[in-house]
KEZA-270739 format. One record per residue: residue in three letters; x, y, z of N, C-alpha, C in turn. Coordinates in pm, whole numbers, plus 50000, padded with zeros to 5 digits. Layout:
AlaXYZXYZXYZ ...
END
This chain:
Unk819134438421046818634430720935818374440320819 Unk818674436220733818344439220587817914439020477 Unk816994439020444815614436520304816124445720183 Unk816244436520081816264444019963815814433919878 Unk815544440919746814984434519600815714431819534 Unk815934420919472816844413019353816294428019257 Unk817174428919155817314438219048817704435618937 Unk816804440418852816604435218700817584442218626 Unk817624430718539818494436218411818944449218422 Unk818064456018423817494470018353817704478218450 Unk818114469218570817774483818690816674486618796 Unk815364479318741814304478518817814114470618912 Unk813694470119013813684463619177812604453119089 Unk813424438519122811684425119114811124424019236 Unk809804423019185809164422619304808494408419369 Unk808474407919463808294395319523809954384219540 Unk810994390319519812214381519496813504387319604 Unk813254386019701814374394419817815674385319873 Unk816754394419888817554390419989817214395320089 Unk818054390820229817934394420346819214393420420 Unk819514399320484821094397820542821144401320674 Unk821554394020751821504397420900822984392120986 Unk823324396921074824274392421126823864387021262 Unk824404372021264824164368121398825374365021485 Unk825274368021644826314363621707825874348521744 Unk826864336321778827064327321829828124325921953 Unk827524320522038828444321922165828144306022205 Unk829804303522333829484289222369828964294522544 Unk828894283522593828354279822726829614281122771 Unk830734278422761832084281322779833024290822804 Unk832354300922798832534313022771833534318222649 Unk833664308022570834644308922446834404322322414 Unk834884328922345834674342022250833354338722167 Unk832714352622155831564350922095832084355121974 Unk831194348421793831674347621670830424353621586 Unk830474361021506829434367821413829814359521269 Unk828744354221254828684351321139827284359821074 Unk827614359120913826674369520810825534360720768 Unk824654358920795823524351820755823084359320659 Unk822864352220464822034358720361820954350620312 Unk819834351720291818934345220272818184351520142 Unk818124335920075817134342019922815454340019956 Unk814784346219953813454344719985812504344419836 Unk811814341319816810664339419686809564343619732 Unk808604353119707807474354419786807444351519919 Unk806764342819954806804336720082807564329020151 Unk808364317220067808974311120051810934311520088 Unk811164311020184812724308120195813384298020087 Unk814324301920015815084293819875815964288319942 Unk816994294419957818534292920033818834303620103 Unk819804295520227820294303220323821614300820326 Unk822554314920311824124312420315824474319220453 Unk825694309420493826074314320651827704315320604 Unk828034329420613829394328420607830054329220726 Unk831014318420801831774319320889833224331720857 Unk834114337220972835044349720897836194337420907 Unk835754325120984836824317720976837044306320870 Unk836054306820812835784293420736835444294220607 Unk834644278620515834084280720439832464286820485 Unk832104295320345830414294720362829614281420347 Unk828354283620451827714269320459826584272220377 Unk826014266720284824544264320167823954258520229 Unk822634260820242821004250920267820064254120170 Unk819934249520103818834249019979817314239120074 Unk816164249820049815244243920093814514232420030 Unk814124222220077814284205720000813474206119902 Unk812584216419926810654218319824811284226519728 Unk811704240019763811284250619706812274249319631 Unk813664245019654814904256019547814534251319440 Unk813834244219396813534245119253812504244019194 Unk811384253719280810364252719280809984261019137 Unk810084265419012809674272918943810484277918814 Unk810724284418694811684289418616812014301518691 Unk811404309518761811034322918824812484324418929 Unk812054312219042812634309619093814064305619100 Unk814334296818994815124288518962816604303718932 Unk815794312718818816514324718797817444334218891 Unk816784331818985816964340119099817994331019197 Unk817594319419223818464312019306819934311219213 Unk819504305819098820974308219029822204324319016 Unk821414333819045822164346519036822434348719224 Unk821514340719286822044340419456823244335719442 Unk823344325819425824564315319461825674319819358 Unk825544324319235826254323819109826874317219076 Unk825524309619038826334295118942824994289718861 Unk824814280318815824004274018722823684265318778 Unk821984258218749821804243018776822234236218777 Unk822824233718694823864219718702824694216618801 Unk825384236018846826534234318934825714229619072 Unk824424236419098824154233219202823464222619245 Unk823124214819131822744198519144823754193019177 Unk825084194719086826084187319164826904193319317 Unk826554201219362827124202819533825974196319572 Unk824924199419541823934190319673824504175619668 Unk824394171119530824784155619540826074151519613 Unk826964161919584828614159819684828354162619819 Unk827074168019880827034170520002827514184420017 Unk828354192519929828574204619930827214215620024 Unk826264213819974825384219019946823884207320024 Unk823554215220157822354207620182821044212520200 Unk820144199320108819004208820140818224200220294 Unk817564206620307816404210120455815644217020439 Unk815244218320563813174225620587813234237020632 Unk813844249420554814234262420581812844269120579 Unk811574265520586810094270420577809414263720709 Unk810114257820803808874250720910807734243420868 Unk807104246420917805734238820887805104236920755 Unk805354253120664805304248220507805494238620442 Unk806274234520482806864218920419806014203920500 Unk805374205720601805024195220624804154191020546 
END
């Protein structure tokens, strides 16, 4: 796993605004071949934003958390330079289903 700081304009580490990157294996009961996919995650303080899962076979899968991804201007900044794209773009994948949000925080959200 991997922790780092979103980075400013300028060069300077923000603080409180992280990615995270981890690689997970998935295996079947089947004994199919086991598959690594790259798990990246935008975090906000405390807060999980979005989580991208890139398959090596596929498209990448988006989960925007249902509360938070647009919880803030702060925020909003940051999720947009995750994904790289703009509000708009990413209002319209959630609405196409592109893009789903869920309860990427557990219990936070209840």
């Amino acid at each position: 796993m991997k922790v780092s700081n979103f980075t400013s304009s300028n060069g300077n580490k923000v603080a409180n605004q992280f990615i995270i990157e981890r690689f997970v294996n998935h295996g079947d009961a089947n004994n199919l071949p086991m598959t690594t996919v790259k798990e990246t995650v935008f975090q906000s303080y405390d807060s999980i934003i979005a989580r991208r899962t890139s398959d090596p076979c596929g498209e990448d899968f988006v989960e925007l958390d249902r509360v938070y991804w647009d919880y803030s201007k702060t925020t909003s900044k940051y999720r947009n330079q995750f994904l790289r794209e703009t509000k708009k773009e990413t209002e319209k994948k959630i609405s196409s289903g592109e893009y789903v949000l869920t309860d990427l925080n557990g219990e936070q959200n209840a």
